[in-house]
Backbone as CSV, one residue per row, in Angstrom:
resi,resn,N_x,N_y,N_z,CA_x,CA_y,CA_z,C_x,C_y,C_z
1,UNK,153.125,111.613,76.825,152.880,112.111,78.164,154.118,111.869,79.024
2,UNK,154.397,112.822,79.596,155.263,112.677,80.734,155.432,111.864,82.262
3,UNK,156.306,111.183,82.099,156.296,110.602,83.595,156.940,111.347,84.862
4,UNK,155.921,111.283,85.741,156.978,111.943,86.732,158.511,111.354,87.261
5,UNK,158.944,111.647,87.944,160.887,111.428,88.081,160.693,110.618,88.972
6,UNK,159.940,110.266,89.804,159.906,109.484,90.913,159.254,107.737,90.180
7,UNK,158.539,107.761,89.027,158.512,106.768,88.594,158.996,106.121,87.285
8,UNK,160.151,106.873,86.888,161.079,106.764,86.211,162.058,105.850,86.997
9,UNK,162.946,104.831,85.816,163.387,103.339,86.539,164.806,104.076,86.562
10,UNK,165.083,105.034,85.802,166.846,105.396,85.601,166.855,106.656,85.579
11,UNK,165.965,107.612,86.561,165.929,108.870,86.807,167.706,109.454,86.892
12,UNK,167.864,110.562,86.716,168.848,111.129,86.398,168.769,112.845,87.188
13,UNK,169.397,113.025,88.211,169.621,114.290,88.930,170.628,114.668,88.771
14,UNK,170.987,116.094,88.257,172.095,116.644,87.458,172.834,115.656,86.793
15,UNK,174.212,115.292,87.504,175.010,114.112,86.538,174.921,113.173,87.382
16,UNK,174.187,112.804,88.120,173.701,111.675,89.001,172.937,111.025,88.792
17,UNK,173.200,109.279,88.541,172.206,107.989,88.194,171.494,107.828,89.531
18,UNK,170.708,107.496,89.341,169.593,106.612,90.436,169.998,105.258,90.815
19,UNK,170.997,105.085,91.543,171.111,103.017,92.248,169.614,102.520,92.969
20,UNK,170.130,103.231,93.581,168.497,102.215,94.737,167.476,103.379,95.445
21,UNK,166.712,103.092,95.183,165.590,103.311,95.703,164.774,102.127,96.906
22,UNK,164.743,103.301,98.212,163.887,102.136,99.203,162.666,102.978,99.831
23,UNK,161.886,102.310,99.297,160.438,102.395,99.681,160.210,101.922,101.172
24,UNK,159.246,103.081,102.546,159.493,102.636,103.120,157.662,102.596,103.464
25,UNK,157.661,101.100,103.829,155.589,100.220,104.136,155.724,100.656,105.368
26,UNK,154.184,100.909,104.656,153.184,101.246,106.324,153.668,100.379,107.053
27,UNK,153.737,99.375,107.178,153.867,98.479,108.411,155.280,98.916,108.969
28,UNK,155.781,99.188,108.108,157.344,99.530,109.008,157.300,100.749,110.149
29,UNK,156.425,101.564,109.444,156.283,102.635,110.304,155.405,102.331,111.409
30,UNK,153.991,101.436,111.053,153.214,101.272,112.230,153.888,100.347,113.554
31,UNK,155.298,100.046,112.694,156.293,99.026,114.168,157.005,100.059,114.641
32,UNK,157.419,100.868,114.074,158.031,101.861,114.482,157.486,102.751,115.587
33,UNK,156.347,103.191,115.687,155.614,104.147,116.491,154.875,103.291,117.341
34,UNK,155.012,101.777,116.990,154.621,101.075,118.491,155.553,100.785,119.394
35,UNK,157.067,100.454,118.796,158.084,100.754,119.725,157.907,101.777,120.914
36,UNK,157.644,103.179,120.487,157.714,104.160,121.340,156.469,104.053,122.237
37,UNK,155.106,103.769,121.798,153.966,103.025,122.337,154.707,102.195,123.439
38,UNK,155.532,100.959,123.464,156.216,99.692,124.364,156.833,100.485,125.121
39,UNK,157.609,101.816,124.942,158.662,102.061,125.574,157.303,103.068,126.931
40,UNK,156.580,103.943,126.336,155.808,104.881,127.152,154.993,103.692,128.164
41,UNK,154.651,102.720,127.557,153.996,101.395,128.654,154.226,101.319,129.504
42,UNK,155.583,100.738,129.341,157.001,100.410,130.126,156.742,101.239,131.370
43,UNK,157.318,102.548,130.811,157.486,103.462,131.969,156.486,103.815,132.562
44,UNK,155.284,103.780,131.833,154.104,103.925,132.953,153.876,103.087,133.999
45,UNK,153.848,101.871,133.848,154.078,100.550,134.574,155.269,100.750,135.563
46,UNK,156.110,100.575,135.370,157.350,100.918,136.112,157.486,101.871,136.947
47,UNK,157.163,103.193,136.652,157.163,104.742,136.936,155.834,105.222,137.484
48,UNK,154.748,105.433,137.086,154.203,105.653,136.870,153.940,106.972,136.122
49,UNK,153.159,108.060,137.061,152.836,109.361,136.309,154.324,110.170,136.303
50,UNK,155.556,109.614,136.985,157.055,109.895,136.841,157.737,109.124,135.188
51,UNK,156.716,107.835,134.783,157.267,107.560,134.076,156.710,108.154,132.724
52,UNK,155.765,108.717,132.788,155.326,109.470,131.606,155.724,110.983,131.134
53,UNK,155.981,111.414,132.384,157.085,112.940,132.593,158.973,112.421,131.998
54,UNK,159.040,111.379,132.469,160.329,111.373,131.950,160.108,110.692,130.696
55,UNK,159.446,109.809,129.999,159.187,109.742,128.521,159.342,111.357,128.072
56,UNK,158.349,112.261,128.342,157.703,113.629,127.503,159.286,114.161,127.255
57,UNK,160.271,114.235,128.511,161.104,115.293,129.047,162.446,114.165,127.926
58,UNK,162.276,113.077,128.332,163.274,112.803,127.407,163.739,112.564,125.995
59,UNK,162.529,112.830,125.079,162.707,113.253,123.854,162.973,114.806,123.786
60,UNK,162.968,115.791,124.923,163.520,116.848,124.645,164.538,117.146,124.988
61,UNK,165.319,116.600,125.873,166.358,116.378,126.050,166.969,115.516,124.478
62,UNK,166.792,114.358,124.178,167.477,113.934,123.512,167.304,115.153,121.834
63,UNK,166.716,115.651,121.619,166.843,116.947,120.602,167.662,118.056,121.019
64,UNK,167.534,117.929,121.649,168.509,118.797,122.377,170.029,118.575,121.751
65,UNK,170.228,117.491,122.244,171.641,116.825,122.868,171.634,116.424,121.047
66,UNK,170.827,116.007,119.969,171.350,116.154,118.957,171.580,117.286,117.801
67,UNK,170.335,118.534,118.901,171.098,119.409,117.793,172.523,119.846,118.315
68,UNK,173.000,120.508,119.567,174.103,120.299,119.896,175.045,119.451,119.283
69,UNK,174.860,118.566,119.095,176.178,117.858,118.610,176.617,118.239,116.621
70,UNK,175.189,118.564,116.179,175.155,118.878,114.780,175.466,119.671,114.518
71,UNK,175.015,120.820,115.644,176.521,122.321,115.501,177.674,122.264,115.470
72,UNK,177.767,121.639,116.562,179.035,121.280,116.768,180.059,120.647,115.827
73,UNK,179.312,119.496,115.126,180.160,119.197,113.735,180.054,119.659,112.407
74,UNK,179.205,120.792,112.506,179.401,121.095,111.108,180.180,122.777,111.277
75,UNK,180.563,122.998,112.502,181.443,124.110,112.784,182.277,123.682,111.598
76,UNK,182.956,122.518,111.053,184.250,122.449,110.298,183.798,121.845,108.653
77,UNK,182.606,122.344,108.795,181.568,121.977,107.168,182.160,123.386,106.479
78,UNK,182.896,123.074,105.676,182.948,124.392,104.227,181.988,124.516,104.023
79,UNK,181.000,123.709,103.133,180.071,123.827,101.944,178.790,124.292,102.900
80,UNK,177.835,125.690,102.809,176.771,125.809,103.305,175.885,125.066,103.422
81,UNK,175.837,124.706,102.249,174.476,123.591,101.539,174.530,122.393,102.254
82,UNK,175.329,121.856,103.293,175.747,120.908,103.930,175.470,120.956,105.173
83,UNK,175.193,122.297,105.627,175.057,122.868,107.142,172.963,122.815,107.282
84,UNK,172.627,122.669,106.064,171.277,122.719,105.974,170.409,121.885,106.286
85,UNK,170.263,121.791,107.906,169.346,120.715,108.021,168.082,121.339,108.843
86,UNK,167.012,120.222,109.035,165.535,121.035,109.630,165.099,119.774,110.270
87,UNK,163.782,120.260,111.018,163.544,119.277,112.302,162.488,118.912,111.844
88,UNK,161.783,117.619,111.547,160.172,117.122,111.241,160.158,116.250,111.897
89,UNK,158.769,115.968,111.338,158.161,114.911,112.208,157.400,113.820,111.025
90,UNK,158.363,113.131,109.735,157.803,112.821,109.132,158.269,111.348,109.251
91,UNK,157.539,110.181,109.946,158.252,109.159,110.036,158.983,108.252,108.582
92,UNK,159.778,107.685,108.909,160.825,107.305,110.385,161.935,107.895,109.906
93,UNK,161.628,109.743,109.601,162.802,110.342,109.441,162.569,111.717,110.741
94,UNK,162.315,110.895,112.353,161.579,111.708,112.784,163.005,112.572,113.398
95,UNK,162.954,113.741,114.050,164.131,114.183,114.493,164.333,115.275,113.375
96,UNK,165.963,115.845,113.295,167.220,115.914,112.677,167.492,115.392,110.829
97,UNK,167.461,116.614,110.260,167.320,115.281,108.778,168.129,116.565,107.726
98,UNK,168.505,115.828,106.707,169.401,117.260,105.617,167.854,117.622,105.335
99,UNK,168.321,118.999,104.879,167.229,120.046,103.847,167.225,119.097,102.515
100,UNK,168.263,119.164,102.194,168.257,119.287,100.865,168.991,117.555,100.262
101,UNK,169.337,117.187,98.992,170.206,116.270,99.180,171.746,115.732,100.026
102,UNK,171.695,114.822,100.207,173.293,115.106,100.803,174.146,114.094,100.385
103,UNK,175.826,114.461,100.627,176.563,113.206,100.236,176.648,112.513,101.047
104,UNK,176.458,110.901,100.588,176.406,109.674,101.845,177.320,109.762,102.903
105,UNK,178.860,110.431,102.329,179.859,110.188,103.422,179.618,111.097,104.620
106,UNK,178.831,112.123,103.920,178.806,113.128,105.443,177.574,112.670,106.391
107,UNK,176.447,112.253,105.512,175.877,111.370,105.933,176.083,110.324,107.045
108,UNK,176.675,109.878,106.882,177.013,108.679,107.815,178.066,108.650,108.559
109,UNK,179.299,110.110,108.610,179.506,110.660,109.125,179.051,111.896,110.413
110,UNK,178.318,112.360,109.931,177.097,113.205,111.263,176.160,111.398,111.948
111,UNK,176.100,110.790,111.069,174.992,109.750,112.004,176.351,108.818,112.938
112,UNK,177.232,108.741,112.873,178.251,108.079,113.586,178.354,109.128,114.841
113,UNK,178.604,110.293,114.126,178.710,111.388,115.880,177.668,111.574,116.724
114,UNK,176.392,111.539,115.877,175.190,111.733,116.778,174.914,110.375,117.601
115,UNK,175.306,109.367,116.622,175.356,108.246,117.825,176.246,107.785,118.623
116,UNK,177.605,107.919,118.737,178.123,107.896,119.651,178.780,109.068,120.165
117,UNK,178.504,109.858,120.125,178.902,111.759,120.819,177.552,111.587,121.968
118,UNK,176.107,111.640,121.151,175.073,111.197,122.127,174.882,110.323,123.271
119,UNK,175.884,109.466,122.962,175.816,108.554,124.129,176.620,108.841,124.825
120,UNK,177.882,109.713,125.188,178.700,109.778,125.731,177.983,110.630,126.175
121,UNK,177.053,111.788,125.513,176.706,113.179,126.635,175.731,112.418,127.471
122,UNK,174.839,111.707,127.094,173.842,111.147,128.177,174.366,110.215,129.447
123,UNK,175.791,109.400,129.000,176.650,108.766,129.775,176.881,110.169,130.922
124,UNK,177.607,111.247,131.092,177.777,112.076,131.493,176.487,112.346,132.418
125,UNK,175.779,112.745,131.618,174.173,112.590,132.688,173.659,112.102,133.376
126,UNK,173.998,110.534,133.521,173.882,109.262,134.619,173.733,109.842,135.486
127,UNK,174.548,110.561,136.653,174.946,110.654,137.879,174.036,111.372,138.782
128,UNK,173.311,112.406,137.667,172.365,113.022,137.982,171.019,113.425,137.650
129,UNK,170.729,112.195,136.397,169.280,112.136,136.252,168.425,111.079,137.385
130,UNK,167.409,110.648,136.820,166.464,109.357,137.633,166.873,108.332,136.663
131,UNK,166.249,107.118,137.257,166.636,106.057,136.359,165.531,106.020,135.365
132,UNK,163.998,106.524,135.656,163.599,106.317,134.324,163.536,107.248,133.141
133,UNK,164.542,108.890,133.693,164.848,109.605,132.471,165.528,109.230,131.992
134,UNK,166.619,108.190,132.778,167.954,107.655,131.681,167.223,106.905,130.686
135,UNK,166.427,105.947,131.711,166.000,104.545,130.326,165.151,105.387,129.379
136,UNK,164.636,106.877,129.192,163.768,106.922,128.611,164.662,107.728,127.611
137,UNK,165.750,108.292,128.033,166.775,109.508,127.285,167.382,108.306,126.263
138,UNK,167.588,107.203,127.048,168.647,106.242,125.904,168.030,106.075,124.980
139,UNK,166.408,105.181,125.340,165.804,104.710,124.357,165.697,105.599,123.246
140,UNK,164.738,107.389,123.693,164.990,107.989,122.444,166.022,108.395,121.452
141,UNK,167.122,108.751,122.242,167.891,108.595,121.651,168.211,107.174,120.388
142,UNK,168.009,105.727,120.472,168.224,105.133,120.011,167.192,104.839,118.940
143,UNK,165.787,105.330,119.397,164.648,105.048,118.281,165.129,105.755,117.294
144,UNK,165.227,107.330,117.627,165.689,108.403,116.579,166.564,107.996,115.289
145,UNK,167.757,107.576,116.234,168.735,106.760,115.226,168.848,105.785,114.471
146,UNK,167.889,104.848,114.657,168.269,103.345,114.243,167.830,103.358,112.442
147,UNK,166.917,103.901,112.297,166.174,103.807,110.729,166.834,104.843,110.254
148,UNK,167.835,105.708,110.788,169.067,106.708,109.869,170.582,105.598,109.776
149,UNK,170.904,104.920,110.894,171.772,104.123,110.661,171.577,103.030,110.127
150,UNK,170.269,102.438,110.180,170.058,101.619,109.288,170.167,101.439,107.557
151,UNK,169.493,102.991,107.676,170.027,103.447,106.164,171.337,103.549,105.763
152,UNK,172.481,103.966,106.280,174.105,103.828,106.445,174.216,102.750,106.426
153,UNK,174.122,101.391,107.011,174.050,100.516,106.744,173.859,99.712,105.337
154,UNK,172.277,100.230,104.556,172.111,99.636,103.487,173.089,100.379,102.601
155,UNK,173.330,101.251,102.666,174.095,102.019,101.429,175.405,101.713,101.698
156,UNK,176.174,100.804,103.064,177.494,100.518,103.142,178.126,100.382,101.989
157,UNK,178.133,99.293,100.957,179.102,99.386,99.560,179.016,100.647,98.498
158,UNK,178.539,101.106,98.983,178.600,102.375,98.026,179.323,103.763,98.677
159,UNK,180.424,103.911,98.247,181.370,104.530,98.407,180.962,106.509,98.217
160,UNK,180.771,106.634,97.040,180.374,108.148,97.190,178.901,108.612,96.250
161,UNK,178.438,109.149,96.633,177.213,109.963,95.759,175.983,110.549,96.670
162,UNK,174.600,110.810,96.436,174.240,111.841,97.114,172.567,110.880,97.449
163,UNK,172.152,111.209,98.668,171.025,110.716,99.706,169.855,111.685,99.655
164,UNK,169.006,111.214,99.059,167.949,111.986,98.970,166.874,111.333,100.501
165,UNK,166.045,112.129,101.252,165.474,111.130,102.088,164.054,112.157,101.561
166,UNK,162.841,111.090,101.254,161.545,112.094,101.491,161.331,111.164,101.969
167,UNK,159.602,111.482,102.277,158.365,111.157,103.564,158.434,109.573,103.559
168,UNK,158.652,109.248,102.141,158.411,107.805,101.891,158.978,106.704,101.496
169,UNK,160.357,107.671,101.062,161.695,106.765,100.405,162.976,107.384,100.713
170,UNK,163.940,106.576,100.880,165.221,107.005,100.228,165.809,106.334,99.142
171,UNK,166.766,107.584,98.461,166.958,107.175,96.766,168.433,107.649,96.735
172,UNK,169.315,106.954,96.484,170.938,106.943,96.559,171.293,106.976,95.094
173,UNK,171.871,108.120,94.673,172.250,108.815,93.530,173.534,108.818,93.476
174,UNK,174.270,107.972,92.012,175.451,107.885,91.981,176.601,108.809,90.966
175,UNK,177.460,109.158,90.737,177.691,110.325,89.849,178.001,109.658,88.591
């Protein structure tokens, strides 16, 4: 009988080994979506029915401001297959995510611009938002990011090969 590829210990994608695999627990996610829970509190408390309008308004703004920037850098992407990304809502790959596999370096390359290109456009915005669309624009902005840079992070010593992300894992494929 056949095993499926996902529970195979030395799965093999084209000429690519399997290094690590990270499984990601409920609990990580149920901290995750209480963050944003703390943050909508916050601003209700603080704000009130202003602080729940600028929560709503500032996760659309901050999609915004990252697909913008993802055009923007893959204007100088050769490879199509690289330009292929789509928007879900599958935690904690919520946002911005590749279609398909990708290589770590571009990887963590687009997550370096989206996080600091993003902060510079919302920096720019200061002057003329409220204070609780800023605190609410930063924060999303930063929830979005942290469990993609975090992942850049774990895969730091590993130099080149390809990032698979589904609903429930990421799996770093080496050539």
């Amino acid at each position: 009988m056949r095993q499926p590829l996902a529970s195979q210990p030395n799965a093999t994608i084209y000429q690519y080994q399997l290094v690590k695999r990270i499984s990601i627990r409920m609990e990580l996610i149920y901290s995750y979506f209480l963050i944003a829970g703390i943050l909508l509190a916050f601003q209700m408390l603080a704000y009130h029915m202003d602080g729940l309008f600028s929560w709503l308004i500032g996760f659309a703004i901050v999609q915004v401001v990252h697909l913008s920037i993802l055009l923007l850098t893959f204007i100088r992407v050769d490879e199509a297959a690289d330009r292929k990304w789509v928007w879900r809502v599958t935690p904690p790959w919520i946002g911005f995510k590749p279609a398909n596999d990708i290589k770590l370096l571009l990887f963590r390359r687009v997550h370096r611009h989206l996080f600091w290109i993003g902060l510079c456009a919302i920096a720019l915005l200061y002057p003329w938002i409220k204070e609780s669309l800023m605190i609410s624009v930063v924060s999303w902005h930063l929830w979005l990011l942290i469990p993609k840079l975090l992942l850049s992070f774990t895969f730091r010593k590993q130099k080149e090969g390809l990032l698979r992300l589904q609903a429930w894992e990421a799996s770093f494929y080496k050539p």
